[in-house]
C-alpha positions as CSV (number, residue, x, y, z in Angstrom):
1,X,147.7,191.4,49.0
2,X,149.8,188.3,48.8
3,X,151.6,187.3,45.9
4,X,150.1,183.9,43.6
5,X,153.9,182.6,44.3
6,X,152.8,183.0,48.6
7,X,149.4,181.2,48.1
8,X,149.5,177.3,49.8
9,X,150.1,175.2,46.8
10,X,147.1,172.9,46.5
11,X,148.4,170.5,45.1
12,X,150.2,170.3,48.5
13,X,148.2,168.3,50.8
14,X,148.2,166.2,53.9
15,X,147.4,162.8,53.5
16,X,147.7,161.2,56.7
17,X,144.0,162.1,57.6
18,X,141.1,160.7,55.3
19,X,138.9,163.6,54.6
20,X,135.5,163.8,52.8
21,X,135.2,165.6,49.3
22,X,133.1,168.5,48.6
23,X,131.5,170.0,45.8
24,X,132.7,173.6,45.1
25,X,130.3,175.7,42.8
26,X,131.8,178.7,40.9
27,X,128.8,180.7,39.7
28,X,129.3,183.9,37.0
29,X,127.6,186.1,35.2
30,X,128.3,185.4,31.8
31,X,132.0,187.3,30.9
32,X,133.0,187.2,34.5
33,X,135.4,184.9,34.5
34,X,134.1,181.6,36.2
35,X,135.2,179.2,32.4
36,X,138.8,180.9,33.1
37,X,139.5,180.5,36.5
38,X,137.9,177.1,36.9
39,X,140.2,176.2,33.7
40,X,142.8,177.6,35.7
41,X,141.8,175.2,38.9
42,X,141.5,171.9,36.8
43,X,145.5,172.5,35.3
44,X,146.4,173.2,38.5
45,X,144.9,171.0,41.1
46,X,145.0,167.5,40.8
47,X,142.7,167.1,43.6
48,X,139.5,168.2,42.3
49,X,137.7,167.5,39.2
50,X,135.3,168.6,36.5
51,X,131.3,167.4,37.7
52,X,130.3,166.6,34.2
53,X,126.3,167.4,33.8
54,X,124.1,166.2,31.3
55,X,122.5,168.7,28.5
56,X,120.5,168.3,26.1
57,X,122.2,171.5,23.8
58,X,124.0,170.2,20.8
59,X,127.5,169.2,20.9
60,X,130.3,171.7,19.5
61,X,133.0,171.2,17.7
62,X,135.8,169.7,19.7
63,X,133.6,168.7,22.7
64,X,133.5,164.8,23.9
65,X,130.4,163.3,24.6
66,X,131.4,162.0,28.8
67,X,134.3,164.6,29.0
68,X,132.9,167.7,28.1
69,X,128.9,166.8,29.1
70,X,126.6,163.6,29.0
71,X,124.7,165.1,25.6
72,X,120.9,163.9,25.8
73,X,117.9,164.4,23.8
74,X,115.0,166.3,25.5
75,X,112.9,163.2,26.2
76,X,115.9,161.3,28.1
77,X,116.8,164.4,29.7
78,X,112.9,164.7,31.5
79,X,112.7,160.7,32.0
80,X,115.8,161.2,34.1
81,X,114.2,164.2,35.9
82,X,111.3,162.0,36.5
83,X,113.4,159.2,37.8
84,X,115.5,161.5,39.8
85,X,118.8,161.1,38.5
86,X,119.6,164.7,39.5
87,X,121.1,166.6,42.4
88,X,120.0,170.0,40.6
89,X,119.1,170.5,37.0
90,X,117.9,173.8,35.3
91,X,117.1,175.2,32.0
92,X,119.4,178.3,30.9
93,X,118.5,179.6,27.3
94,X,116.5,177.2,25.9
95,X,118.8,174.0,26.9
96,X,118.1,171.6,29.7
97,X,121.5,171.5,32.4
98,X,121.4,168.2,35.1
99,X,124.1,167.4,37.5
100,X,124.3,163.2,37.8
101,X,123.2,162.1,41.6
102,X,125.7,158.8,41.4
103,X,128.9,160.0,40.4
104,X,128.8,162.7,42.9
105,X,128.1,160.6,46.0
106,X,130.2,158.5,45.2
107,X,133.0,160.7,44.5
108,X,132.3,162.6,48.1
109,X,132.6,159.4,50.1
110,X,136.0,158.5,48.6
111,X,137.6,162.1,49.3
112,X,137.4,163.4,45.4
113,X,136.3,167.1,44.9
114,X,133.9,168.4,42.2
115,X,134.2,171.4,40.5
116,X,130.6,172.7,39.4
117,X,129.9,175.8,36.5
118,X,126.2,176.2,37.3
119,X,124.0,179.0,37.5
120,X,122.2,180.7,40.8
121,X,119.5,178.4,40.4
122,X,121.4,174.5,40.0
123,X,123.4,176.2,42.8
124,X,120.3,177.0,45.3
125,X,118.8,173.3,44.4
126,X,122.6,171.9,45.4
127,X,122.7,173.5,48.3
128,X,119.3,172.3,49.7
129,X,120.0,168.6,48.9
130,X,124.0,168.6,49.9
131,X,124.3,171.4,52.2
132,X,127.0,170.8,54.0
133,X,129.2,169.5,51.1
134,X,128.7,172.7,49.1
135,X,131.2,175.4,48.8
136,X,129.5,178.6,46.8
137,X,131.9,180.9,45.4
138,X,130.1,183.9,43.2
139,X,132.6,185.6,40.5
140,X,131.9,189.5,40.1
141,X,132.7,192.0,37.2
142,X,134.4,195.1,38.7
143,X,131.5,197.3,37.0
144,X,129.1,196.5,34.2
145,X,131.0,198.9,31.5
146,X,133.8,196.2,32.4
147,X,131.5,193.0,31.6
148,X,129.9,194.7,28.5
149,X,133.7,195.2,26.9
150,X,134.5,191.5,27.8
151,X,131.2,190.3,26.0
152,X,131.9,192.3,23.3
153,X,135.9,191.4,22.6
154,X,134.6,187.8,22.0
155,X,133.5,189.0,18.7
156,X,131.4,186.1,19.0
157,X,127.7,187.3,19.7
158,X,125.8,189.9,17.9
159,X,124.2,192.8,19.3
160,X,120.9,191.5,20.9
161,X,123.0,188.4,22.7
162,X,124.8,190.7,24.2
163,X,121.9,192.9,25.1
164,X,120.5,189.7,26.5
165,X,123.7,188.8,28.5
166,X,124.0,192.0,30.0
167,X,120.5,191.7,31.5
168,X,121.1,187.9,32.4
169,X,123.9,189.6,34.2
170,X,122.5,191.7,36.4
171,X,119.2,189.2,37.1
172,X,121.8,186.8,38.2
173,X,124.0,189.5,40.3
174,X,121.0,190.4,42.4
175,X,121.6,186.8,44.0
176,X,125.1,188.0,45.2
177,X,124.1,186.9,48.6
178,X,122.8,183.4,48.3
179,X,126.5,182.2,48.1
180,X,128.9,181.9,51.0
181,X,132.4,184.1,49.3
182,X,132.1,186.4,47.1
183,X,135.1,187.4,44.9
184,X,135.4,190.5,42.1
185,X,137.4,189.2,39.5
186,X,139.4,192.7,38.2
187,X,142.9,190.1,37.8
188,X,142.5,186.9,36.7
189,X,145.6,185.6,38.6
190,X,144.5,187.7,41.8
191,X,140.8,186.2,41.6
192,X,141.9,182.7,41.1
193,X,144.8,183.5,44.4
194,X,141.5,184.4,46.1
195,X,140.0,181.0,44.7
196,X,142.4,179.0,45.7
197,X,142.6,180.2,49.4
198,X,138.7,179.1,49.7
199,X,139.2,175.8,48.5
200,X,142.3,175.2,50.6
201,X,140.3,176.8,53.9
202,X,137.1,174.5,53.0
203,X,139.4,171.3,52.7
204,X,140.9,171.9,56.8
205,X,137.2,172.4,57.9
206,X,137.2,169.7,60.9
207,X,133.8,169.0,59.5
208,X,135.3,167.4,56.7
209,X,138.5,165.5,58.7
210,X,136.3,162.3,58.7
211,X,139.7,160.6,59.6
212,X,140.5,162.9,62.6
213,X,138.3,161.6,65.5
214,X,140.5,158.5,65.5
215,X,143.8,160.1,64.8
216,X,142.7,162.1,67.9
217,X,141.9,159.1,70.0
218,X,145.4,157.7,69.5
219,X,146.7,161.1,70.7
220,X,145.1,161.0,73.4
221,X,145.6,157.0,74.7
222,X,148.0,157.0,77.5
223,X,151.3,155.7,77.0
């Protein structure tokens, strides 16, 4: 397998051509490893960026309300729903998850790239709406045993959140093949190599060159 140090740089990009954005969805079971690795893209990428989504869970210490998520209360949260604010939205234990329609078309037409953390469901309702601007990238455990160790090193769940993760975990794995890579993250620098190589592969689709039919026609003109 290649080195990190022999993986295109993405940072590294060519500019001449004006190219549309698209939305790349990392989907995890809990423990997998999608909050690393998509930590890992934002430090490294300048190119793509964070699609902040609106909750309605309580804010944690440290988190910044716009940075971090758009925090909501419940009855905003469905008003928006019924308004259709949302390009997916879902509920994952007991807290309401929306991703905001605006900033993302927005965002796509000017070349920007998103970076979603949503589950198998937001990711389904994404895909419908925005097909061809989705990228779906599902993060494995290399076994369960693996995944249950993870969960419990956190030291920061008891016993039945964990119980409850694990079979979270393996509802959500059973959707392996509603996303278009999977990768099974058993080295975090490996996986996010692997990452990388998708999002660099998914940038050069001529689908997305929205600058190259006319940098083609001038090719082409006789001289």
């Amino acid at each position: 397998m290649a080195k990190l140090s022999e993986v295109p740089d993405p940072k590294v990009q060519d500019d001449a051509l004006h190219r549309r954005g698209l939305m790349f969805i990392l989907s995890s079971p809990s423990g997998a490893g999608k909050t690393t690795i998509s930590r890992m893209l934002l430090e490294r990428d300048a190119e793509i960026r964070m699609s902040v989504s609106v909750t309605t869970r309580p804010m944690r210490p440290g988190e910044v309300d716009g940075t971090d998520y758009h925090f909501v209360d419940g009855e905003t949260f469905d008003r928006m729903v019924e308004e259709g604010h949302f390009l997916e939205w879902a509920q994952v234990f007991g807290h309401s998850y929306g991703t905001p329609k605006s900033q993302i078309k927005a965002g796509l037409k000017a070349g920007h790239d998103f970076l979603f953390d949503i589950d198998w469901q937001g990711t389904q309702q994404l895909y419908q709406k925005a097909e061809t601007d989705v990228v779906r990238v599902f993060l494995l455990p290399p076994s369960l045993g693996e995944l249950r160790r993870r969960l419990t090193t956190r030291a920061t769940d008891s016993a039945d959140v964990i119980a409850d993760r694990m079979a979270r975990a393996q509802a959500e794995i059973s959707h392996w093949d509603g996303y278009d890579y999977v990768v099974v993250n058993d080295d975090v620098e490996a996986c996010y190599a692997k990452v990388v190589q998708i999002l660099a592969a998914e940038r050069l689709k001529r689908a997305r060159q929205t600058g190259l039919i006319g940098f083609v026609r001038e090719l082409m003109r006789p001289e």
